[in-house]
SEZARO-918097 format. One line per 4 residues: for each residue x negated, y negated, z of N, C-alpha, C. Coordinates in steps of 0.1 Angstrom, whole numbers. Last residue first. Layout:
BEGIN
X Y Z X Y Z X Y Z  ...
***
This chain:
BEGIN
-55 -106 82 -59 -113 87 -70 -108 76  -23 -99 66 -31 -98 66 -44 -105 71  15 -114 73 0 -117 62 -9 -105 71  38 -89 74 34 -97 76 15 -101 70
53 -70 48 49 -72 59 43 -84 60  77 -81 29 82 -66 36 68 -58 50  82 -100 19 86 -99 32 89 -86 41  72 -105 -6 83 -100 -5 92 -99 10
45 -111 2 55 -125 -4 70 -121 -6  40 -88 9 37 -100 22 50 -112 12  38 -76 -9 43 -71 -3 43 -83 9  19 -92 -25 30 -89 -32 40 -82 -22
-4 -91 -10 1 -99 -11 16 -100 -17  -8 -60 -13 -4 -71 -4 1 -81 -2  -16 -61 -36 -6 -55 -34 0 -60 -22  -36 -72 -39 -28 -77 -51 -13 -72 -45
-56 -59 -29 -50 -72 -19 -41 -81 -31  -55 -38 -41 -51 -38 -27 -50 -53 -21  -72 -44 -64 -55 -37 -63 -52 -43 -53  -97 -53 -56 -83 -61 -62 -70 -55 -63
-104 -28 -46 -104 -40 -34 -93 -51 -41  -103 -14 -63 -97 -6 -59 -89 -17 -50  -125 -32 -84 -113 -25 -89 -102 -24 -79  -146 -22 -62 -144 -35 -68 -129 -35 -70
-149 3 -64 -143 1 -51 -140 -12 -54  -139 21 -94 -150 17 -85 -139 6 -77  -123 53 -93 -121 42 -95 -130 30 -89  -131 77 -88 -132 75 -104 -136 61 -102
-119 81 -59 -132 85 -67 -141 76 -76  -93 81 -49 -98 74 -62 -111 74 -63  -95 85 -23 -81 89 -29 -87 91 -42  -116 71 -11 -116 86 -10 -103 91 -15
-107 44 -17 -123 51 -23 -121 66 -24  -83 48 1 -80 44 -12 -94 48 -25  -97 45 25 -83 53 20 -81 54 4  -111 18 25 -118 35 25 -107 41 21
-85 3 20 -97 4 7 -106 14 9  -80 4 45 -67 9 36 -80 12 29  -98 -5 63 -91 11 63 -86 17 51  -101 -31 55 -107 -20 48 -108 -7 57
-72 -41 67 -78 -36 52 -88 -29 49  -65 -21 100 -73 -33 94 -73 -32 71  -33 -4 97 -50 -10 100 -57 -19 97  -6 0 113 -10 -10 114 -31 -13 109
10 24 104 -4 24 119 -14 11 118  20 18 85 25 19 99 18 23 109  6 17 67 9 8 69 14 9 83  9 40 51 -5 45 60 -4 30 67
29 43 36 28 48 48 17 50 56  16 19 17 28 19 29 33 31 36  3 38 8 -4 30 10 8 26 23  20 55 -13 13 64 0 3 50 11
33 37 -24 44 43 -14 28 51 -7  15 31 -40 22 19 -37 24 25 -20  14 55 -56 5 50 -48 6 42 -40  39 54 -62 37 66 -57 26 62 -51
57 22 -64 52 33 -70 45 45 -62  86 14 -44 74 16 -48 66 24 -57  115 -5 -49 113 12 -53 95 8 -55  139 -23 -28 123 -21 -37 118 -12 -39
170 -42 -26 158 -28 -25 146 -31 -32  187 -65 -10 170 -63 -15 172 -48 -15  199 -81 10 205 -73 2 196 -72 -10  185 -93 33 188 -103 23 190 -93 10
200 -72 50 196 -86 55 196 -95 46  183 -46 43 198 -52 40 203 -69 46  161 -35 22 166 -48 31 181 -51 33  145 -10 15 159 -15 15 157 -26 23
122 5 -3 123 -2 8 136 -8 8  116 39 -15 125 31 -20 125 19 -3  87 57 -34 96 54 -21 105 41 -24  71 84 -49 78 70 -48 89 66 -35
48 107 -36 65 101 -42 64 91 -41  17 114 -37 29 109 -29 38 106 -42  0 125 -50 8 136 -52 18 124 -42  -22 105 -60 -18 109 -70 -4 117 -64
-26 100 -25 -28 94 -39 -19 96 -48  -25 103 -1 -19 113 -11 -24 112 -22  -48 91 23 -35 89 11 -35 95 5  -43 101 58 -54 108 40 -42 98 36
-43 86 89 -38 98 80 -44 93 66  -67 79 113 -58 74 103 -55 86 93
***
């Protein structure tokens, strides 16, 4: 599985043209969805995210991430999470 950038990814922009949607992620947002495309289990993403974020205790890291998901699942931009 590829590093998340953390701090140094860009923002990324998701377009839908189907239901004429964009969505501009945030930089973290954006290194998480490209680590999406290799489909991993969640706590791939949340190791990804401990060794991006240090600082950040894993508690914390585990509510982002399935905050974000979810937000990204409700948007349709992937499917639920098992």
């Amino acid at each position: 599985m590829r590093r998340l950038l953390g701090l140094n990814a860009s923002p990324a922009t998701s377009v839908d043209p189907s239901r004429d949607r964009t969505h501009i992620l945030n930089p973290r947002a954006a290194g998480l969805w490209q680590l999406l495309d290799e489909a991993p289990p969640a706590s791939a993403l949340l190791d990804a995210l401990c060794e991006a974020f240090p600082t950040i205790p894993a508690d914390q890291l585990r509510v982002d991430l399935d905050m974000l998901l979810a937000d990204l699942h409700a948007l349709g931009l992937i499917g639920p999470q098992p």
